[in-house]
VONU-185525 format. One line per 4 residues: number of its first residue (from 1); for each residue x, y, z of C-alpha. Coordinates in pm, 1 decimal. Layout:
N
NUM) X,Y,Z ~ ...
//
This chain:
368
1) -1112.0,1334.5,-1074.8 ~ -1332.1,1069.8,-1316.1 ~ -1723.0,1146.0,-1300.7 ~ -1774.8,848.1,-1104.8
5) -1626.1,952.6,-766.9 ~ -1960.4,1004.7,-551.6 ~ -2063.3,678.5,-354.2 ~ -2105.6,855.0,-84.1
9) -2511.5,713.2,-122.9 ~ -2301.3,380.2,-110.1 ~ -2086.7,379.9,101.7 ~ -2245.1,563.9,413.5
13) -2096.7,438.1,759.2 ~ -1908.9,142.8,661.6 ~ -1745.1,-99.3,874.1 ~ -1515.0,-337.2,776.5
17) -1539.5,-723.8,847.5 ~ -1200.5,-954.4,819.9 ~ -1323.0,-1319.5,871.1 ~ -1026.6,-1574.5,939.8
21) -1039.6,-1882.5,1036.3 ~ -738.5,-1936.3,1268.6 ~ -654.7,-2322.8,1215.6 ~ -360.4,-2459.9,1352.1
25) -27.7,-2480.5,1230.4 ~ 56.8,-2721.1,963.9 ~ -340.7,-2709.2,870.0 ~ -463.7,-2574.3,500.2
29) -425.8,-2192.2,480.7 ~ -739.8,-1988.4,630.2 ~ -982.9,-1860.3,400.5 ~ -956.4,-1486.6,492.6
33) -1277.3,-1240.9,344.5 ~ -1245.9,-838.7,403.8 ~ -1575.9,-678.4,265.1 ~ -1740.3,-328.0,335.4
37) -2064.2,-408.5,525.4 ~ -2338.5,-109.1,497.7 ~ -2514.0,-5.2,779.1 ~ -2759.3,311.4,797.2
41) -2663.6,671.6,923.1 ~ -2896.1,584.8,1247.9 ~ -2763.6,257.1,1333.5 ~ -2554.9,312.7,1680.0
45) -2490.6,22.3,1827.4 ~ -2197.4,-186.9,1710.5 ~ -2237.8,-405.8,1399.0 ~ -2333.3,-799.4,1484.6
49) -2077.5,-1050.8,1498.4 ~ -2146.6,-1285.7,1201.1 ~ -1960.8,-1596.8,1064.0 ~ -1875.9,-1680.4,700.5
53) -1788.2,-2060.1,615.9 ~ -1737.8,-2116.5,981.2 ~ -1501.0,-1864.3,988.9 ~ -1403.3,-1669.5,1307.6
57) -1456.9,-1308.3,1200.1 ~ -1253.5,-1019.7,1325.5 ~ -1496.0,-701.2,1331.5 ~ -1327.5,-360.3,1288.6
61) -1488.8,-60.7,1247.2 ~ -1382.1,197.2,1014.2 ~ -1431.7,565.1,1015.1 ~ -1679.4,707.4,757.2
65) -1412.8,945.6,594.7 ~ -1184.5,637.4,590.6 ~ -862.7,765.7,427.1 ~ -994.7,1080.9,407.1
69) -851.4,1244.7,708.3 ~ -462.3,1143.6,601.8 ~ -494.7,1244.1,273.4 ~ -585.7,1604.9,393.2
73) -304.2,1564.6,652.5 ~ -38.0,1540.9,439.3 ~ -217.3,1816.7,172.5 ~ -197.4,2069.9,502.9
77) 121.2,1942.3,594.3 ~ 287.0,2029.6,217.4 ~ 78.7,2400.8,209.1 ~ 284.1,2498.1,586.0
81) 606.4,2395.0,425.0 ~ 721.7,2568.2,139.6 ~ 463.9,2330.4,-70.8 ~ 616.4,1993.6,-78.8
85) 723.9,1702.6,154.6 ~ 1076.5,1607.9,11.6 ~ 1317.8,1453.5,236.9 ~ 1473.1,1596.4,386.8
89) 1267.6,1881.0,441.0 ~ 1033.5,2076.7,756.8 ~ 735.9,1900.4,522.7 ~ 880.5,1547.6,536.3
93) 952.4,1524.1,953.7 ~ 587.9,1696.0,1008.1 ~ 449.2,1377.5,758.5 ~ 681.2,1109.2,949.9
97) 560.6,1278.6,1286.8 ~ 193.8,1246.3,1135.1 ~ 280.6,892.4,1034.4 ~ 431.3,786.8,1333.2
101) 118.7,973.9,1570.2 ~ -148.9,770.1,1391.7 ~ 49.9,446.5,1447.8 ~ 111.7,440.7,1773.5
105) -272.2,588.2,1862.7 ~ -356.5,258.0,1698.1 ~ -120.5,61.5,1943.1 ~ 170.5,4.9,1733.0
109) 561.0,41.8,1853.3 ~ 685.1,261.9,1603.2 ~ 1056.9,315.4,1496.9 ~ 1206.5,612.4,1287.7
113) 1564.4,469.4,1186.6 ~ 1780.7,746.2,1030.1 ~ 2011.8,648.7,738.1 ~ 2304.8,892.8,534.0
117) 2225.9,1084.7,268.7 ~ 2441.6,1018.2,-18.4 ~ 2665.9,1378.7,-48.6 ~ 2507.4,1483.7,-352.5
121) 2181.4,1499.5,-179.5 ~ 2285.5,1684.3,104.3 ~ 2151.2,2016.7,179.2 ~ 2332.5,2239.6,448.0
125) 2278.5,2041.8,796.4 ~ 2079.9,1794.2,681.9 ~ 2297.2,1462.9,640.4 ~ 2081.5,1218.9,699.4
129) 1656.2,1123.9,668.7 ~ 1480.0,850.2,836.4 ~ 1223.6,565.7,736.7 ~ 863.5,511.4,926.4
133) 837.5,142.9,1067.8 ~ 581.3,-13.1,1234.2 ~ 479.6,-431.2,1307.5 ~ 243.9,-610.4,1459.8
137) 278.6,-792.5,1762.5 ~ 126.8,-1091.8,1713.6 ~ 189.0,-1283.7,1418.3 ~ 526.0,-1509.0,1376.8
141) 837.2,-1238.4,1378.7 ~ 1013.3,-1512.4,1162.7 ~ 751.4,-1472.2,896.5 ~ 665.4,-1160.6,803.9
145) 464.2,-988.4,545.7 ~ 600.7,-652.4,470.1 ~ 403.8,-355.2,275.3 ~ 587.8,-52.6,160.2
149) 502.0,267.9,74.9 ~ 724.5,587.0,27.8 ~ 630.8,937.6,234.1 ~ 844.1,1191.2,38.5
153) 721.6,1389.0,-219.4 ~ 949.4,1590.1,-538.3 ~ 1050.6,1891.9,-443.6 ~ 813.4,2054.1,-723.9
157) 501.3,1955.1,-529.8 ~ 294.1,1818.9,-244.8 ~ 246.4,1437.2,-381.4 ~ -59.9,1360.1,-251.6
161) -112.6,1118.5,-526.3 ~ 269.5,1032.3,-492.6 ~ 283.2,923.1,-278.3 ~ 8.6,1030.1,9.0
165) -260.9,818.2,-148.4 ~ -37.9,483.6,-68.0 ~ 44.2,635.8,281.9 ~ -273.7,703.4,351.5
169) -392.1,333.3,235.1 ~ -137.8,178.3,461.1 ~ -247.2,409.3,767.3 ~ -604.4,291.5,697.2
173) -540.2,-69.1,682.2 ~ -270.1,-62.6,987.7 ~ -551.2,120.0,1192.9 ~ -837.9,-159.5,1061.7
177) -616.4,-462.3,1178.2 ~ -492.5,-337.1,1493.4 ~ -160.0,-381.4,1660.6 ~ -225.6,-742.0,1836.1
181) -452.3,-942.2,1563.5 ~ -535.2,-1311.9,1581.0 ~ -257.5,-1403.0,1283.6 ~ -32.4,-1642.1,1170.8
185) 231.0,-1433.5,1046.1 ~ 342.4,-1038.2,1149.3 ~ 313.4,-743.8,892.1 ~ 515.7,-526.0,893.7
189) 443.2,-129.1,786.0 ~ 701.9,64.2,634.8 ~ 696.8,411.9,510.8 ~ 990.8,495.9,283.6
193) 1204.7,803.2,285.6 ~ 1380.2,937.8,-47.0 ~ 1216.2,678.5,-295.9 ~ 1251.5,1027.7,-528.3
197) 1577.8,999.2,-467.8 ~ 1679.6,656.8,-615.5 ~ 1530.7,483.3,-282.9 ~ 1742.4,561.4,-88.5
201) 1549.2,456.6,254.1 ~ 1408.8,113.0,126.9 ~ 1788.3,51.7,-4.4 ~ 1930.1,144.0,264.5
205) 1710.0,-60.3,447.0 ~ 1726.3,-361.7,296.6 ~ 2110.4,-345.9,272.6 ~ 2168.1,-345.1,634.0
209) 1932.8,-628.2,683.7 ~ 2065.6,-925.6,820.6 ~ 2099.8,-1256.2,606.5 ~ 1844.0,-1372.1,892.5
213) 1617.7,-1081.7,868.7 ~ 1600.8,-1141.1,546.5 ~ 1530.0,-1450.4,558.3 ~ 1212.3,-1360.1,782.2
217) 1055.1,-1193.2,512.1 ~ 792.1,-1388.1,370.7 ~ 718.1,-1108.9,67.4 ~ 713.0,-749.2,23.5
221) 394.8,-563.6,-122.1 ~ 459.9,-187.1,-303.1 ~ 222.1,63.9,-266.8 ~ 302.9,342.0,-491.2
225) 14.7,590.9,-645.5 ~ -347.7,451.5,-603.7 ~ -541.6,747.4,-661.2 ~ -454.9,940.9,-1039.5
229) -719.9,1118.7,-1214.5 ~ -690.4,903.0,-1522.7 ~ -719.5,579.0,-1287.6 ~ -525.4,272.5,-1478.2
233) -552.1,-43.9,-1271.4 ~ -181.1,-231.0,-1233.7 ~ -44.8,-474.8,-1046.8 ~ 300.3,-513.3,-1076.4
237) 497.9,-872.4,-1077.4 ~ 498.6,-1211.2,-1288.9 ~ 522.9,-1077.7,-1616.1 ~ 857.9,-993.2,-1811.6
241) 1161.6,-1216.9,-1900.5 ~ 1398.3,-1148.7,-1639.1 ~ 1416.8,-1172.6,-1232.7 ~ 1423.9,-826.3,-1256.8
245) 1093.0,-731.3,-1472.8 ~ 919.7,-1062.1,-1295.7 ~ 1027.7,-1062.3,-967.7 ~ 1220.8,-1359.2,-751.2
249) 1047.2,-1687.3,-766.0 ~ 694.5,-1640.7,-555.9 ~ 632.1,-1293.7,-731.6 ~ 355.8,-1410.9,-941.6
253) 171.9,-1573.0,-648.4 ~ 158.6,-1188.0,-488.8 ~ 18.7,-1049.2,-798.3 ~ -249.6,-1344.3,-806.5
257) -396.9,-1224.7,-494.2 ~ -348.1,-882.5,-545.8 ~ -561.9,-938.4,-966.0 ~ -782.7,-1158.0,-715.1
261) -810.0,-907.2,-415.7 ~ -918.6,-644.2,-735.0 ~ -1143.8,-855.6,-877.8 ~ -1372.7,-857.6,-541.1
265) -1318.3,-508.8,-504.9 ~ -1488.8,-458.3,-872.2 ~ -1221.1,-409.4,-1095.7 ~ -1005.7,-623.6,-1361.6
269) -650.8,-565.3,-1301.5 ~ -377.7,-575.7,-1576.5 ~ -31.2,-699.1,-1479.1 ~ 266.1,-534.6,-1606.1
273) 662.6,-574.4,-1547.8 ~ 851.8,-381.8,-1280.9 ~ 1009.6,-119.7,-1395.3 ~ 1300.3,-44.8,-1124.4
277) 1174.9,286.3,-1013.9 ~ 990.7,261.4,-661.6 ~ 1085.5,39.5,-370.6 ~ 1013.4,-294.0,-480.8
281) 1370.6,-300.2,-617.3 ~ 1585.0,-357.2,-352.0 ~ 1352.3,-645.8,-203.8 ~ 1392.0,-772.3,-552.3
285) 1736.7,-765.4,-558.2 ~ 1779.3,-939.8,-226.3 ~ 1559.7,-1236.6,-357.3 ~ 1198.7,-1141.2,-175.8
289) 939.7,-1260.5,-354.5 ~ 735.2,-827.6,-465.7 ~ 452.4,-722.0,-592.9 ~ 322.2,-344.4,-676.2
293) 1.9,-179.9,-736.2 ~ -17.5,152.8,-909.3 ~ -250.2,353.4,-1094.7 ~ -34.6,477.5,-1380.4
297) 154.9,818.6,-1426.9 ~ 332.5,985.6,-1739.3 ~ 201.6,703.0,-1973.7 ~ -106.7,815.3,-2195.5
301) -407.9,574.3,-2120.7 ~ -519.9,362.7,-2449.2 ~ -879.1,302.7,-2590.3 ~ -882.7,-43.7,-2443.4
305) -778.5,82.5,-2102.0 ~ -1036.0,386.6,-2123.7 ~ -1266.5,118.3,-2222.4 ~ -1228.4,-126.4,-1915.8
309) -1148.0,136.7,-1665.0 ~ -1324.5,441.6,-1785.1 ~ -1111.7,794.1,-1808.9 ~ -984.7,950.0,-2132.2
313) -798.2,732.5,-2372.5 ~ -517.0,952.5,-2484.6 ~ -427.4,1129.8,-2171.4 ~ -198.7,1076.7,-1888.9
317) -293.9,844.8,-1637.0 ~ -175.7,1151.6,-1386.0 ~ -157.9,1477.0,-1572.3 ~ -23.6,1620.2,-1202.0
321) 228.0,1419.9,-1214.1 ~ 547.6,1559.2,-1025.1 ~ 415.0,1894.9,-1079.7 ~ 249.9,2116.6,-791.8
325) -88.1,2031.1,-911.2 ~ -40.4,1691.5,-702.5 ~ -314.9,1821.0,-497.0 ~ -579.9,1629.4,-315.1
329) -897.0,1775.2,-491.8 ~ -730.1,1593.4,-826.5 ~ -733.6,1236.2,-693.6 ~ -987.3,964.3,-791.9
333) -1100.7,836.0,-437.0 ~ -1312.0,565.7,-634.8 ~ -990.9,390.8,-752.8 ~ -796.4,481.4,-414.0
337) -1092.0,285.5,-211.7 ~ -1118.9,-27.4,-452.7 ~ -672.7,-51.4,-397.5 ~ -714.7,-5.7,-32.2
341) -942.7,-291.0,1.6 ~ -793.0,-449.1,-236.0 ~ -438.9,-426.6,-37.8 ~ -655.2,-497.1,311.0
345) -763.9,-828.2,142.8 ~ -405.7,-904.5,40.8 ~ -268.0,-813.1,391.4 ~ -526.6,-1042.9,548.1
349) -467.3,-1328.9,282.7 ~ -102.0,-1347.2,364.0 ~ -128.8,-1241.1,735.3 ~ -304.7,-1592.4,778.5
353) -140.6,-1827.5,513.2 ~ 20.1,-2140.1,678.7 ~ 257.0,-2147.8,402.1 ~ 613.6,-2013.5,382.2
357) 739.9,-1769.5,116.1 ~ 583.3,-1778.0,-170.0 ~ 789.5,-2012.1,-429.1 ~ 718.5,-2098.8,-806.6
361) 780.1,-1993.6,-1098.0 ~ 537.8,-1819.6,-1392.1 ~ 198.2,-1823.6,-1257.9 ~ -107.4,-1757.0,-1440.5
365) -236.7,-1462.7,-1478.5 ~ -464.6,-1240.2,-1711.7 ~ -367.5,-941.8,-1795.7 ~ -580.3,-812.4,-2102.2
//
């Protein structure tokens, strides 16, 4: 964990504030803010209702530990189990119970759709693993903003960086909006088994997808390690040659907001290619317009990056990587807050666009 990790003098009993102004259909898309509003350790009573550019705002309180809770969650839930939440595994159907217990406390209908296991990863009786969904109910069901993260772990360790620092994230942020928000279009929350085994829940997923469920899907939005030691700040999408380094047409407007959603959250993003290996690939494949965010994991940090972000040029941006010192007293909760509001800002950007998919080609962005 970097030096830089206590805010706690900062951050004391924050609430969160999503201000959207819910114009009618056809109108200019809603300017949507998400910001951390301090209040003191003795304030009680429920933070004012305030407006922003005449905007409507939707207050939401959030707890003080904030992801804090899930993060130890899924650290207990890897120590009971042999030390790891692989799927199939005891570890991985206490996590998708966990998962599933926190939505549906926060008013969400929550499905657990099994899919096969390919033979080779078959263990003895266990053919199958299942995926974590959960969507608003309000919000168009023909438009639908979709962020991803995956819940299994390697087999060598307990993830909590990989992936329990994007679970927790999208846990946080579900929780925050609520099941019923006043928005345009639904999001949808999935939670991914066997992404360390070549996807196999997201692919599975998106393969037995309809070609009008499909075409529902406004975007998709990876979540995949937000918290290493060695923080790197990456947004994934609109940069590379091909579709499948850049994404399908609308990709780059996804990492805009995402480098913007950053930006406000203090940090200056760099963009870099997909690189096939999380769950943004089959979304990509089928033509919805991705983007990732990531902190970095073998690769070795560089002087300009230690620079910019801080950390240790030289060194891994996870040194725990796939090992079983994934462990939750090695993450940098700094980095994992500035992603999750970053991501709740993206959410809420997209939640209220009046525009379709996103569409275009090469958009421009910085990535240093």
């Amino acid at each position: 964990m970097s030096g830089n990790n206590d805010r706690s003098d900062e951050r004391e009993n924050p609430h969160v504030v999503l201000a959207v102004d819910p114009t009618a259909p056809g109108d200019p898309p809603a300017r949507v803010v998400v910001e951390l509003v301090q209040r003191s350790a003795t304030e009680a009573s429920p933070p004012p209702t305030v407006t922003m550019d005449g905007a409507r705002p939707l207050v939401v309180r959030a707890t003080e530990a904030g992801t804090g809770p899930h993060l130890a969650a899924f650290q207990r839930i890897a120590d009971e189990n042999g030390g790891n939440r692989a799927c199939p595994s005891p570890g991985y159907e206490a996590s998708v119970r966990y998962v599933a217990d926190v939505l549906g406390a926060a008013g969400y209908d929550v499905s657990t759709p099994r899919y096969p296991l390919p033979k080779r990863r078959r263990r003895p009786g266990e053919t199958s693993c299942c995926n974590v969904l959960a969507q608003t109910r309000t919000g168009d069901p023909a438009r639908v903003v979709v962020i991803g993260a995956h819940l299994d772990s390697v087999r060598r360790g307990p993830g909590i960086n990989d992936n329990g620092s994007g679970v927790s994230a999208l846990l946080e942020i579900a929780t925050r909006l609520g099941a019923s928000p006043p928005i345009r279009n639904a999001v949808r929350f999935a939670f991914w088994g066997s992404e360390e085994d070549d996807m196999g829940g997201s692919t599975h997923y998106v393969r037995t997808l309809s070609r009008s469920d499909l075409d529902d899907l406004m975007l998709y939005i990876n979540v995949d390690m937000i918290a290493s030691s060695n923080a790197g700040y990456f947004v994934q999408g609109g940069e590379g040659k091909s579709r499948k380094k850049f994404g399908p047409p609308g990709s780059a407007q996804v990492a805009v907001v995402l480098v913007e959603q950053l930006a406000a959250a203090g940090v200056v993003a760099r963009t870099v290619a997909f690189d096939g290996e999380s769950d943004f690939a089959p979304f990509i494949s089928a033509g919805i317009p991705s983007g990732g965010v990531m902190t970095g994991d073998r690769q070795k940090k560089t002087e300009k990056q230690a620079l910019r972000w801080g950390g240790k040029a030289g060194e891994r941006f996870d040194p725990q990587y796939h090992t079983p010192r994934d462990r939750i007293d090695k993450l940098d909760l700094v980095a994992m807050d500035r992603f999750t509001r970053a991501l709740a800002g993206t959410v809420a950007h997209f939640a209220m666009s009046a525009d379709g998919r996103p569409a275009g080609g090469r958009a421009a962005i910085t990535s240093g």
